[in-house]
Every structure is written in structure tokens, then in C-alpha cells.
C-alpha positions as CSV (number, residue, x, y, z in Angstrom):
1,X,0.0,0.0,0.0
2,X,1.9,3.4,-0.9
3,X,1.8,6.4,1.2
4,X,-1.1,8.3,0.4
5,X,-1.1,12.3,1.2
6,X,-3.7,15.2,1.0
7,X,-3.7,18.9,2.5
8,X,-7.0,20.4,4.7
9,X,-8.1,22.9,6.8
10,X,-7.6,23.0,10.2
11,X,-10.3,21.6,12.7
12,X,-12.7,24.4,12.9
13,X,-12.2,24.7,17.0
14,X,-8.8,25.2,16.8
15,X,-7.2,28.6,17.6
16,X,-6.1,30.8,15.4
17,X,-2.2,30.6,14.4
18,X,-1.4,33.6,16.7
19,X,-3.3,32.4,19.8
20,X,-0.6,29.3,20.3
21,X,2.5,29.9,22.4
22,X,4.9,28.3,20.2
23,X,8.4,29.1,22.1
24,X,11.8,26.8,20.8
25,X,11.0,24.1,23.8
26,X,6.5,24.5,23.2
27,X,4.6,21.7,22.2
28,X,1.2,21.9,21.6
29,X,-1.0,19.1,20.9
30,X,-4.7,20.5,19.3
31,X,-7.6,18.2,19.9
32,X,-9.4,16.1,17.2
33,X,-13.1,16.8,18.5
34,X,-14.7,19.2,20.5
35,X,-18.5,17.9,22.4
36,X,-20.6,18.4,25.3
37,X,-20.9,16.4,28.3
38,X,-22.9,17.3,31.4
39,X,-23.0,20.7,30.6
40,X,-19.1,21.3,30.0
41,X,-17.1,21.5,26.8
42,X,-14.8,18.5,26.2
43,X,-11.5,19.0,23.5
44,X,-10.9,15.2,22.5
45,X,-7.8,13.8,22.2
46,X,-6.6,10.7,20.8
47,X,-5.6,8.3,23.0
48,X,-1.9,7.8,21.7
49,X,-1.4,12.2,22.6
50,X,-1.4,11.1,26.8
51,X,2.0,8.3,25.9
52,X,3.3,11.1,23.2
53,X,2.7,13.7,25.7
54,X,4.8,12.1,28.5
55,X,7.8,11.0,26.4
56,X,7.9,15.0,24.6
57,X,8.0,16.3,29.0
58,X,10.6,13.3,29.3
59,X,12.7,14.7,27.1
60,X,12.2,17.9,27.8
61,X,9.5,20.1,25.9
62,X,7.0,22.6,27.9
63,X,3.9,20.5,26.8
64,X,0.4,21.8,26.3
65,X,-3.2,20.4,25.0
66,X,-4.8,23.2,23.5
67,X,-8.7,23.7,25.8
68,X,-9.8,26.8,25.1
69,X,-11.7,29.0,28.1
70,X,-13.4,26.6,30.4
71,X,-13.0,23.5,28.6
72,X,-11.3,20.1,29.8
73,X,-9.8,17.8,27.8
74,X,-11.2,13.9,26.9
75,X,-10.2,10.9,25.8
76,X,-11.2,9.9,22.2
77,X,-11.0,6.1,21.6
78,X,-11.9,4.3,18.6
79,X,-11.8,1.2,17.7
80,X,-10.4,0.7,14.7
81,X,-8.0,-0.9,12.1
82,X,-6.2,2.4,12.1
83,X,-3.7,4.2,14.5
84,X,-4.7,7.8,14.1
85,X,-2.2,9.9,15.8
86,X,-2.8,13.2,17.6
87,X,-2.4,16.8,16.0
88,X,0.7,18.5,17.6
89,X,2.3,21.6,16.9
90,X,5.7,23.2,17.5
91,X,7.5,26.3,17.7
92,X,10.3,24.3,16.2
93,X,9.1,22.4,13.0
94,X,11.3,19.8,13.3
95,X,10.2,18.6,16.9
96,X,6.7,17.0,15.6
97,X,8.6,15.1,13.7
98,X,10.7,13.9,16.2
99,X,8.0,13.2,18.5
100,X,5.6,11.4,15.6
101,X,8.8,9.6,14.1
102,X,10.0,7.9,17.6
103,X,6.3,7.0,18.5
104,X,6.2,5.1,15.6
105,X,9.4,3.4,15.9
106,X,8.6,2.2,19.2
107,X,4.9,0.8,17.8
108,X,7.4,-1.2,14.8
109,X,10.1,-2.4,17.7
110,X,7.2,-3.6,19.7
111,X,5.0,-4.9,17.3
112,X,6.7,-5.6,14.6
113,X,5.0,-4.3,11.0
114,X,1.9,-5.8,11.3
115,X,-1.7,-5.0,9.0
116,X,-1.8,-1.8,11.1
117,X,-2.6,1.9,8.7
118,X,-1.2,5.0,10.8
119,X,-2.7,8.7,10.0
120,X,-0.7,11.1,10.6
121,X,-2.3,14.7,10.1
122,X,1.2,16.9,10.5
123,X,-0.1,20.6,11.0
124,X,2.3,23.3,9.4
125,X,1.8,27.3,10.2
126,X,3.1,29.2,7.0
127,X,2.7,33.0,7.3
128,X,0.2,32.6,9.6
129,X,-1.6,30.1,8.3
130,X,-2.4,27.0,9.5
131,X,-3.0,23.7,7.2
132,X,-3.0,20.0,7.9
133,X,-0.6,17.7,5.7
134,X,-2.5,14.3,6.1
135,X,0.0,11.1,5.5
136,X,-1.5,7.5,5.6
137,X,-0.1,4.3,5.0
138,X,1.3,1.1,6.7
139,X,3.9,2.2,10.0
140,X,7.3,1.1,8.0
141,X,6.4,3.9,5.3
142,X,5.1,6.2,7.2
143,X,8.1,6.0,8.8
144,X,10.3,6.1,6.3
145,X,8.4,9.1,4.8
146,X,8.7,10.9,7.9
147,X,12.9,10.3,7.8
148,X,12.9,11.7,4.0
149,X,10.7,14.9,4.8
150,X,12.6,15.7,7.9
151,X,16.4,14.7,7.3
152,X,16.0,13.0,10.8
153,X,16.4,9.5,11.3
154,X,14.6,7.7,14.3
155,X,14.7,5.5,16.9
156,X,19.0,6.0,17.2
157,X,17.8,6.1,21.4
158,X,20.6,5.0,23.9
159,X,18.6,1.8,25.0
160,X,22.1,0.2,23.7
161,X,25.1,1.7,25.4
162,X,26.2,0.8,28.8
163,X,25.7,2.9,31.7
């Protein structure tokens, strides 16, 4: 299956490009739905942006999940044949990569490259402007995509070398 790409909008609840604090060290993930429950607004966020989250504070980015005035944020879980990753945004442009590209290597080095189709939706500001660069394919290509559009190369972690 090859990679398969399209450009959209951004999700209509999410800020405008000059509302994000996007510092060198700021990461901020933007949520994939926005609903109601019991009276409160709830930003939803994949399920893979809480372990993507805490590896980005491990290594040490000022992490953020965009809820706008009064709203909390939620866990959106699907079930499906797809591994839909979170929308995250950087100050740097390089570090969603970084974080995407290593989340991915550890799904391949723990599952190996099974049936599974990843989305990635890799949100670029350009003058201002925000746009969503929508990636899809198996995790190996995705992967390997990722490497060629970024000049990184992933997964070179120090899980290896004595202490």
C-alpha cells in the first residue's frame, strides 16, 4: 500500500495561528473533536497524545493540550484498524517530527510491521496560516516518509550503550 497524502483545513475549534504559544522548547498538541458532556465543553484527544505527551515532558519540551476557556480535555478512543495519531504543533518544525517519528518506531520495535494503517495529520503554520498535511499508509512507510521529509532518522535512542 503506498503512502497516500492530501492537505486540509484546520479543525474548525482550533485557535487561530497567533493564539498558540509556540516558544523553541513548546509543544502543543490540538484536539481532534470538541462535544458536550454534562453541561461542559470537552476538547478530544486521541488516545496515543497522553503516551506522546509524556515521552515530549521526558525529554524535555513545555507541553500543552490546546482547551480553550473553560473546557477540559477527553479521551477519544476508537476502535479501529487504524492508528490515528494526535495533532501536535511546535515552535520548532522539526520537533513533531521527532515526537511522531520515535512513537512510531517504538509501535514497529514492539510490534513488529503488522496489517496496522497510521494517519498522521502533520499541522504546518506558513505565514500565519495554519494547514493539515494528512499522511497515511502502513507504519514502515510512514516512517520512512517521515525520515525523507525531515532529514532525521529515528529510533537512534541510547537503549544500547552501557551505563
Amino acid at each position: 500500500m503506498p503512502i497516500k497524502e492530501s492537505w486540509t483545513d484546520p479543525l474548525p475549534f482550533w485557535p487561530e495561528s497567533e493564539e498558540l504559544e509556540l516558544g523553541q522548547n513548546n509543544v502543543v498538541f490540538l484536539p481532534s473533536s470538541r462535544g458536550e458532556l454534562d453541561g461542559e465543553v470537552v476538547m478530544g484527544f486521541r488516545q496515543e497524545a497522553q503516551e506522546m505527551r509524556v515521552k515530549a515532558m521526558d525529554d524535555g519540551f513545555d507541553v500543552q493540550l490546546f482547551t480553550p476557556g473553560g473546557a477540559r480535555p477527553g479521551i477519544l478512543q476508537e476502535h479501529a484498524a487504524e492508528v490515528v495519531l494526535p495533532f501536535l504543533v511546535a515552535g520548532v518544525s522539526s520537533i513533531p517530527f521527532s515526537i511522531i517519528g520515535d512513537y512510531i518506531y517504538d509501535y514497529i520495535k514492539s510490534r513488529g510491521t503488522d496489517d496496522s494503517v497510521f494517519k498522521v495529520g502533520l499541522v504546518e503554520i506558513e505565514e500565519g496560516n495554519m494547514r493539515i498535511h494528512n499522511i497515511e499508509g502502513p507504519p514502515a512507510d510512514v516512517l520512512s516518509f517521515l525520515e525523507d521529509a525531515s532529514g532525521q532518522v529515528f529510533g537512534d535512542d541510547d537503549d544500547n550503550e552501557d551505563d
